[in-house]
N, C-alpha and C positions, 0 to 999 in steps of 0.2 A: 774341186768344187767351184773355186774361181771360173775354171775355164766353161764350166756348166751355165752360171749365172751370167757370164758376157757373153754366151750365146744366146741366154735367152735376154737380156738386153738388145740384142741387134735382133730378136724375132718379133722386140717389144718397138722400136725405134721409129719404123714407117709406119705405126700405127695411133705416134702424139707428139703433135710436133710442140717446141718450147717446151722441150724436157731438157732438165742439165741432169745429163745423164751420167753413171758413175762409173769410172773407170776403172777396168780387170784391176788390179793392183791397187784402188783405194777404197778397194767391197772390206767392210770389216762388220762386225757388232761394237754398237759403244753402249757401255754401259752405263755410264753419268756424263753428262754433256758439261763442263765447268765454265765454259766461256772465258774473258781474258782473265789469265793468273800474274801475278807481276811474280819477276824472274826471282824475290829471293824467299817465297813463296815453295818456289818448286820443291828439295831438298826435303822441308817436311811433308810435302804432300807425297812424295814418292815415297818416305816410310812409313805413312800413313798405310799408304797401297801395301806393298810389301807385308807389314804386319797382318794387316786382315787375308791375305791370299794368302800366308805361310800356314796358315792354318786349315785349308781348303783343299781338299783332293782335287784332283785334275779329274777329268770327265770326258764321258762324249755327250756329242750335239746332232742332231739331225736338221738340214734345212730344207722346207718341203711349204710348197705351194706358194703363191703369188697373192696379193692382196692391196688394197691403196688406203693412206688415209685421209679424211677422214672417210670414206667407202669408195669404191671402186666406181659407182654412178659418177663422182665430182672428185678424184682426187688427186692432191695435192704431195702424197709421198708414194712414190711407188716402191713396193719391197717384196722380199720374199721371207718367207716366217720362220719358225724352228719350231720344231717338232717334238722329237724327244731329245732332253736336255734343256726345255723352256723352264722347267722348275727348275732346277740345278741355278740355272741364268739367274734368274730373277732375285733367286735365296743370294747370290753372289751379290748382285746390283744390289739389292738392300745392304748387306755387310757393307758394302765397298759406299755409299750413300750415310749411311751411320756412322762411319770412321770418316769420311770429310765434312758430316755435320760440326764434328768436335774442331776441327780447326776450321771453320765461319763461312763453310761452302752452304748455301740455302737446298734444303729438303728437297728432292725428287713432288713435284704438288700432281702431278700423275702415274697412274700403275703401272709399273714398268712392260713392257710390250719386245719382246724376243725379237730382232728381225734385223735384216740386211736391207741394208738402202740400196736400191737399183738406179731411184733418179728421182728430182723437185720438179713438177712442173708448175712453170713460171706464174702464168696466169689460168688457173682450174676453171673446167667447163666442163660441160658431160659431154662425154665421150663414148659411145656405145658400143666403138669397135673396140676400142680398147678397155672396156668392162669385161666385154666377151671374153679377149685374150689373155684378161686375166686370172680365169676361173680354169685356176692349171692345177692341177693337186699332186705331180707329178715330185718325186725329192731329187735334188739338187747334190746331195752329197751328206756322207758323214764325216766327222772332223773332232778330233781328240782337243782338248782345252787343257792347255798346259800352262798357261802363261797368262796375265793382264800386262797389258803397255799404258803407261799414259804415255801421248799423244799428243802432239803439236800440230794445229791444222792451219795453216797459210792461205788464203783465198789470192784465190787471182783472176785475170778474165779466163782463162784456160781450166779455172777450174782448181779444186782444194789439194796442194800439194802436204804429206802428211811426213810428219818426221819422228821417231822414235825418241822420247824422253828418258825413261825408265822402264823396266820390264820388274816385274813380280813372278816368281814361278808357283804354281798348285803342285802339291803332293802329290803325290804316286797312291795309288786306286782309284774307284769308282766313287762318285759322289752319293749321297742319299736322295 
């Protein structure tokens, strides 16, 4: 699926420029975005994770079509969506958002939205060739969810390098 979406990255590339575009290797879904944690923070928040995903069967996801926000005429995030397994997503994102409310993480204040970051573009403009090339309805790949990571993200001028905190594993079968 990776290698699908940095293809269609590089078929998306000469069509917007001041895009920071996302690298094979740091395409993921994130499900609550926490912004900075201080370090003695971490420990419960990873059994925070852990507890609500112990309870959660593993799934599949499908990712499928191309889209931008806030819309494809002016946008500012380019991504690609998920298909089936956006409910599955979202029912997790809320658990996993209610169990970091209890230790003083603030509420998701938008409906969570299934999707893969392709790339930010810097300063948004309409872009018409690149609306067009968006309207791809084309899937990407299917992919089992076995696991939630929290995530350490590092900015730098090259670009967000991502490091592995804690892992939570889902259960064994299909989710509802």
């Amino acid at each position: 699926m990776r290698a699908r979406l940095a293809a269609e990255v590089d078929r998306l590339r000469p069509l917007a420029r001041g895009v920071a575009w996302v690298s094979r290797d740091n395409l993921h879904l994130t499900l609550k975005f926490l912004g900075g944690v201080e370090p003695i923070r971490l420990d419960a928040l990873a059994e925070a994770l852990t507890t609500i995903v112990a309870g959660w069967p593993a799934f599949e996801l499908t990712v499928r079509g191309l889209g931008a926000f806030p819309s494809r005429t002016r946008p500012r995030v380019l991504w690609a969506g998920v298909d089936a397994g956006a409910a599955a997503l979202a029912t997790l994102a809320a658990g996993v958002d209610d169990a970091l409310a209890s230790l003083g993480f603030s509420r998701e204040a938008r409906a969570f939205s299934a999707h893969v970051t392709l790339g930010r573009v810097r300063e948004p403009r309409p872009n018409p060739r690149l609306a067009e090339a968006l309207a791809v309805e084309g899937a990407f790949g299917r992919q089992r969810v076995t696991r939630v990571c929290l995530m350490r993200s590092q900015l730098s001028p090259l670009g967000a390098r991502y490091s592995e905190l804690a892992e939570a594993r889902l259960g064994p079968g299909p989710a509802g």
